[in-house]
Backbone as JSON, one array per atom type, in Angstrom:
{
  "sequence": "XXXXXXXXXXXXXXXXXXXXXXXXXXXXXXXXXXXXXXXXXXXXXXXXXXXXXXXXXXXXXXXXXXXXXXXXXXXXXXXXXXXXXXXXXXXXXXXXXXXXXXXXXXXXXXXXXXXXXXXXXXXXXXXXX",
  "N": [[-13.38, 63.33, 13.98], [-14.56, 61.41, 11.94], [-13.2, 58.98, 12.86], [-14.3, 58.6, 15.22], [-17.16, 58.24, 14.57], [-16.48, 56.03, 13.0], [-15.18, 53.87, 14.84], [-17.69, 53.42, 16.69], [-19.47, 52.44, 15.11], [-17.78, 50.09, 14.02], [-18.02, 48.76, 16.96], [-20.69, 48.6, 17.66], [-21.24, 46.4, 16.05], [-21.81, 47.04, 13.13], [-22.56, 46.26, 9.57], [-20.76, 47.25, 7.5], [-19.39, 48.78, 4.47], [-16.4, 50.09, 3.37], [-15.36, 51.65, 1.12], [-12.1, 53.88, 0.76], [-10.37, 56.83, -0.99], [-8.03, 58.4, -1.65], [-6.7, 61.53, -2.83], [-3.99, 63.51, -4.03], [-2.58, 66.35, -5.1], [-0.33, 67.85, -7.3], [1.55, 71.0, -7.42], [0.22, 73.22, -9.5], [1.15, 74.91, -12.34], [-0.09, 77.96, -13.47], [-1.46, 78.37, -16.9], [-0.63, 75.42, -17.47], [-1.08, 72.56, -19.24], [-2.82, 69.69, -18.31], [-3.67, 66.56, -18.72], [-6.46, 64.46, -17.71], [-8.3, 61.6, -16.53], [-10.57, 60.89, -17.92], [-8.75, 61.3, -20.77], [-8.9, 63.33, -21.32], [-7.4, 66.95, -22.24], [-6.98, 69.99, -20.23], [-6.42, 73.08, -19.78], [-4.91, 74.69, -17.35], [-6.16, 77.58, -16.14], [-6.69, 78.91, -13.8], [-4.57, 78.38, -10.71], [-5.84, 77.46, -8.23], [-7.94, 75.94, -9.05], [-7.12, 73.41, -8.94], [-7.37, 71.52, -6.79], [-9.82, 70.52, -7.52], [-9.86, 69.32, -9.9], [-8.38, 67.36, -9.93], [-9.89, 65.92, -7.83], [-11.92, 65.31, -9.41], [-11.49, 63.37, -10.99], [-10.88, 61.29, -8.86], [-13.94, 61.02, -8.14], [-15.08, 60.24, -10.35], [-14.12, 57.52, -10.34], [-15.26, 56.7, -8.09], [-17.66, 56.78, -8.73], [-18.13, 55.14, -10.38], [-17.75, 52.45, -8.76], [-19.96, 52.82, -6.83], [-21.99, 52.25, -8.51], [-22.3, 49.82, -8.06], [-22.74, 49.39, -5.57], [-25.28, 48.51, -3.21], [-27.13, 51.33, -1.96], [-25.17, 53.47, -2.14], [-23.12, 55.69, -0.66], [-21.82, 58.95, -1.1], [-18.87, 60.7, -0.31], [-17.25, 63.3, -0.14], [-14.06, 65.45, 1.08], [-12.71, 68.16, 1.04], [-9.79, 70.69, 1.27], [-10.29, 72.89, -0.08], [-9.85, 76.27, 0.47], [-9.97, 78.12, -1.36], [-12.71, 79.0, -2.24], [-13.77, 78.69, 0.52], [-12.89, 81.05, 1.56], [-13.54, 83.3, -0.08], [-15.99, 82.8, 0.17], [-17.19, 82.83, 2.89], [-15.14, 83.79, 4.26], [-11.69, 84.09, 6.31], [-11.8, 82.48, 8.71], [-13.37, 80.14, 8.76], [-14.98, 77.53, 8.2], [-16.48, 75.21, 5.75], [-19.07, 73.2, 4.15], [-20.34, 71.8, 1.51], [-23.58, 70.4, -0.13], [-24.5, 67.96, -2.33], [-27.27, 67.27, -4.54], [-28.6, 64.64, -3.76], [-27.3, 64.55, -1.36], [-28.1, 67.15, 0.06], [-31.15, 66.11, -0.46], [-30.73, 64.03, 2.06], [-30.42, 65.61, 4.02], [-27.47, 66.22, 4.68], [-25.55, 67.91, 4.89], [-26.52, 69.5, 6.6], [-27.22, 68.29, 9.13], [-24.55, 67.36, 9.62], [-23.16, 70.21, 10.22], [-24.64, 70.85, 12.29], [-23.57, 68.68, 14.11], [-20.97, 70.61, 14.33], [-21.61, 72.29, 15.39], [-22.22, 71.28, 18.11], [-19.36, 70.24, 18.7], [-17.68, 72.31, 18.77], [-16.71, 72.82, 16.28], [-17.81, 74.56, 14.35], [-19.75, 74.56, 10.71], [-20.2, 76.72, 7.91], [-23.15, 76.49, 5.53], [-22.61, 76.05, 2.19], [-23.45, 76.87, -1.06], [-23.44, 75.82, -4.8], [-23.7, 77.89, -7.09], [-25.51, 79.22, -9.88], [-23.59, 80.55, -12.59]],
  "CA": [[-14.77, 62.92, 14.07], [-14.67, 60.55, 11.27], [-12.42, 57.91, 13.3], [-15.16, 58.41, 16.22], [-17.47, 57.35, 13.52], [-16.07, 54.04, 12.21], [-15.5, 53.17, 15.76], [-18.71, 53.62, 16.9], [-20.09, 51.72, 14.06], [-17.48, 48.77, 14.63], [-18.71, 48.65, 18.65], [-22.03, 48.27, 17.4], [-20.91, 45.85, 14.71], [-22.52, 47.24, 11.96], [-21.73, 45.8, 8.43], [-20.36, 48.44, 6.58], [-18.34, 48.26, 3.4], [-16.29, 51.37, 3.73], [-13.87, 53.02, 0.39], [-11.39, 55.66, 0.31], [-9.77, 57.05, -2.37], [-7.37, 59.68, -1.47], [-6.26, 61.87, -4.11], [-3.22, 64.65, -4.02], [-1.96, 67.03, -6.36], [1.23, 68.46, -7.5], [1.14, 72.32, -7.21], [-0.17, 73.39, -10.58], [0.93, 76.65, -12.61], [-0.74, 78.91, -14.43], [-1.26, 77.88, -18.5], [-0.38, 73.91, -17.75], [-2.11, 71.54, -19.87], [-3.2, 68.56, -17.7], [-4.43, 65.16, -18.7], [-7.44, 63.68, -16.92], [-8.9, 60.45, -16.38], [-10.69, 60.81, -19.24], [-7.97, 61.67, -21.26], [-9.44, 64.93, -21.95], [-6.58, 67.91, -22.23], [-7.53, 70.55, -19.61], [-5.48, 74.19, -19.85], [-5.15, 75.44, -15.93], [-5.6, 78.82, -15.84], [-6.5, 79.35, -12.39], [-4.35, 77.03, -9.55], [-7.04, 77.52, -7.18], [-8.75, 75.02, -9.61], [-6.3, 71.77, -9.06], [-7.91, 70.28, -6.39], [-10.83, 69.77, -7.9], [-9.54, 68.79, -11.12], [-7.93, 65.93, -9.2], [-11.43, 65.26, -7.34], [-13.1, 64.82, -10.32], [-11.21, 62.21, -11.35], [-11.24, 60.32, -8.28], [-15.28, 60.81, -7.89], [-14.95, 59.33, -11.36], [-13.92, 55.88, -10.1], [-16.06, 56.3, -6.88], [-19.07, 56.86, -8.91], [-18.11, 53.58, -11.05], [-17.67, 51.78, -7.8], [-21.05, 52.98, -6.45], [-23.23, 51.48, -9.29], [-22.18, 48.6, -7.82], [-23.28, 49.07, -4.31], [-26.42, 49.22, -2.29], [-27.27, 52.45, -0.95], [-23.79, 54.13, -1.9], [-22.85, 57.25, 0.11], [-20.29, 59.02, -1.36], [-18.77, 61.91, 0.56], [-16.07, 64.29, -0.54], [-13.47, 66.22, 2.1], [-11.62, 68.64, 0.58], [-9.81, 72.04, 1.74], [-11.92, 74.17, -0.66], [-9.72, 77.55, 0.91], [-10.0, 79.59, -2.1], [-13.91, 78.82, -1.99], [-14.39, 79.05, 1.25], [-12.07, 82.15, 2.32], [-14.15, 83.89, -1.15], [-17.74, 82.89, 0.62], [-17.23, 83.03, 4.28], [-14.19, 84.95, 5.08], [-11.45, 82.97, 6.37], [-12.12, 81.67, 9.52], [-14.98, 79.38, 8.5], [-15.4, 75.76, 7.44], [-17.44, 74.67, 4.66], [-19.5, 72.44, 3.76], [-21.23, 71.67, 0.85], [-23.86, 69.18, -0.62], [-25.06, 68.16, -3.81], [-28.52, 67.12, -4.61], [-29.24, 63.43, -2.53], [-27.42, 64.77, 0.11], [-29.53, 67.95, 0.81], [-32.54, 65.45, 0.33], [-31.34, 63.27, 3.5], [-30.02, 67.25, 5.17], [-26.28, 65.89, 5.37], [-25.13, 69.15, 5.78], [-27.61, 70.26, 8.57], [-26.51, 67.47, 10.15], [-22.75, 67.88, 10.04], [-23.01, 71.56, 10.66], [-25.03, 70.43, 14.07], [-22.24, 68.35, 14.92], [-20.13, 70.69, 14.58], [-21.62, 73.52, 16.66], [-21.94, 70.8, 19.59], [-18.1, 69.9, 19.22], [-16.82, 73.41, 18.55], [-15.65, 73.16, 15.05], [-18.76, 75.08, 13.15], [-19.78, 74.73, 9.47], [-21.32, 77.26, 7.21], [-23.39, 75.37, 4.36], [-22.38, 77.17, 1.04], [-24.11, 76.13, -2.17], [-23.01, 76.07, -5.92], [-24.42, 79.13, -7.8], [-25.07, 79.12, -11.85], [-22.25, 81.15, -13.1]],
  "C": [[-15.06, 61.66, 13.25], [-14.12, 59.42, 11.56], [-13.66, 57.4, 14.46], [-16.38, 57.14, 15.98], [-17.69, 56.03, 13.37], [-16.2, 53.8, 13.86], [-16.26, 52.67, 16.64], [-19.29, 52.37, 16.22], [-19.43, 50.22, 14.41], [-17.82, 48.2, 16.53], [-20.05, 47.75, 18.09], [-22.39, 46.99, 16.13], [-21.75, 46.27, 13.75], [-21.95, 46.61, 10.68], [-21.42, 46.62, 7.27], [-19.35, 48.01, 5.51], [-17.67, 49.92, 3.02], [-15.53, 51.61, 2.27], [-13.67, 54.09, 0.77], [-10.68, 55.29, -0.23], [-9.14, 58.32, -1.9], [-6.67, 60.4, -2.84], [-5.53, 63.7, -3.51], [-3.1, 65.05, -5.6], [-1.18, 67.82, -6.1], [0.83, 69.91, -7.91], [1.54, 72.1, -9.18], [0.83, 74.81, -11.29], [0.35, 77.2, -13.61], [-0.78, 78.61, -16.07], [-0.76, 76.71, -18.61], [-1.18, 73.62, -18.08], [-1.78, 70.15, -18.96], [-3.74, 67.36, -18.9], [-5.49, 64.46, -17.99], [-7.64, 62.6, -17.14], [-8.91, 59.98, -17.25], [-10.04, 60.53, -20.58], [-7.87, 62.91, -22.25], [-8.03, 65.99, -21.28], [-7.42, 69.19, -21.29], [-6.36, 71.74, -19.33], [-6.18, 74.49, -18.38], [-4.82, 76.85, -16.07], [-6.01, 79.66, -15.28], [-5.74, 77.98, -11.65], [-5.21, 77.01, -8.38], [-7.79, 76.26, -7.76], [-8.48, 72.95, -9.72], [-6.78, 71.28, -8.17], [-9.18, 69.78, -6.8], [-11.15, 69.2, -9.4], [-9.2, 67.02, -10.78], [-9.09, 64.93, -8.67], [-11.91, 64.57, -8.4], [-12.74, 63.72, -10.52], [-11.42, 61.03, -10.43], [-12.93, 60.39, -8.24], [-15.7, 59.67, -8.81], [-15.13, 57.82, -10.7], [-14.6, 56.1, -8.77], [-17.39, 55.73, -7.14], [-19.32, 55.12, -9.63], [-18.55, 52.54, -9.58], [-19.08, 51.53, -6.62], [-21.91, 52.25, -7.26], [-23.26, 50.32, -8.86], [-22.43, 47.78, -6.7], [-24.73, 48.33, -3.58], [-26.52, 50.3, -1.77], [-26.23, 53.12, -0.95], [-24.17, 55.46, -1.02], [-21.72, 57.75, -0.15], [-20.03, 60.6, -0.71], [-17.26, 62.45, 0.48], [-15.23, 65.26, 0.48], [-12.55, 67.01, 0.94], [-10.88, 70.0, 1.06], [-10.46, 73.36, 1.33], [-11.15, 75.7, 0.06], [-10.22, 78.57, 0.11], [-11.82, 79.78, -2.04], [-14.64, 79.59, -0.58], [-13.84, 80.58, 1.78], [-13.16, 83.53, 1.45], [-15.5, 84.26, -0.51], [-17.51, 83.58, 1.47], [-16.23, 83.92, 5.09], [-12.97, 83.64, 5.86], [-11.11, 82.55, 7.77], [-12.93, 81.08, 9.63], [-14.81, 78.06, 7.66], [-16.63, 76.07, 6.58], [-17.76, 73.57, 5.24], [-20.73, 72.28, 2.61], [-22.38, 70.46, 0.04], [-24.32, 69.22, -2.14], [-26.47, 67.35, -3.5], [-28.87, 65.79, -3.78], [-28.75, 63.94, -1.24], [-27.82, 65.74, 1.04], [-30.93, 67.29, 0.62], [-32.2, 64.93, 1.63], [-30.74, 64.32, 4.44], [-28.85, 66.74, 5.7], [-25.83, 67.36, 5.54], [-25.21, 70.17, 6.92], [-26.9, 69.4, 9.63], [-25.29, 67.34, 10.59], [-22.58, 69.39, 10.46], [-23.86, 71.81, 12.05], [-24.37, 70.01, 15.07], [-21.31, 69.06, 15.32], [-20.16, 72.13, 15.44], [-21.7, 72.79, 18.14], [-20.32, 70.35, 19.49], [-17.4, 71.22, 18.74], [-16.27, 73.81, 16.96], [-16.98, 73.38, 13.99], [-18.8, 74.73, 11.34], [-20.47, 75.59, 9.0], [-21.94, 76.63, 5.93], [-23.2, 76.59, 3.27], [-22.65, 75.82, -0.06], [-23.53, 76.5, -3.47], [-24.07, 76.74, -6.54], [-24.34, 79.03, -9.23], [-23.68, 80.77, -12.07], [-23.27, 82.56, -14.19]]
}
C-alpha cells in the first residue's frame, strides 16, 4: 500500500520530501545490558522489548530531523506481535497512534483502508501501567 502511495503522489507530482530510517535488531537475551543512542545502559529483561528499544532510537533522530521540517509526519511500522497477539489475539493487525495522529484520525483512516483492501486493522491504544 505504501508503494501505491508514493506513486500516486509522484503521478500527481506532488513535492514531497520523503525519510526512512530503517532500523533492525539482533535477537536480544534475557539480562543483556544494551547501550542506546543516548548512551544510557538499558538491562533487557523481557526480548519482546527489543524492537522498540531499537525504535526509540531511530524516532530519536527522526524527531531531530522533524524540527527541521514543515509539517513533519512521522509514522512508525513495526511488527508489534507480542503486543498485538496479547490485545487482539493473533490473527489481527495493529495499529496504533499517538496524540497528533488521533487529532488528524490516522488510524481511522488506515483501518478504512484496510477493510476496503482486505487487510483489517484493530486500533489498540497505550494504557497507564
Amino acid at each position: 500500500m505504501p508503494r501505491v502511495i508514493i506513486y500516486v503522489c509522484l503521478l500527481l507530482k506532488f513535492l514531497l520530501q520523503i525519510n526512512c530510517l530503517c532500523c533492525l535488531s539482533e535477537s536480544y537475551v534475557a539480562d543483556e545490558i544494551i547501550k542506546s543512542r543516548a548512551g544510557v545502559r538499558v538491562r533487557v529483561g523481557n526480548t519482546d522489548a527489543e524492537g522498540r528499544m531499537v525504535m526509540a532510537d531511530v524516532l530519536c533522530r527522526m524527531k531531530e530531523l522533524a524540527l527541521e521540517s514543515v509539517n513533519p509526519e512521522l509514522f512508525t511500522i513495526a511488527t508489534l506481535t507480542g503486543h498485538a497477539i496479547r490485545a487482539m489475539g493473533p490473527d489481527y493487525s495493529i495499529i496504533m497512534d499517538n496524540g497528533p495522529a488521533r487529532h488528524f484520525g490516522t488510524a481511522q483512516k488506515i483501518q478504512s483502508s484496510g477493510d476496503k483492501y482486505g487487510d483489517p486493522f484493530e486500533i489498540s491504544t497505550i494504557r497507564r501501567e
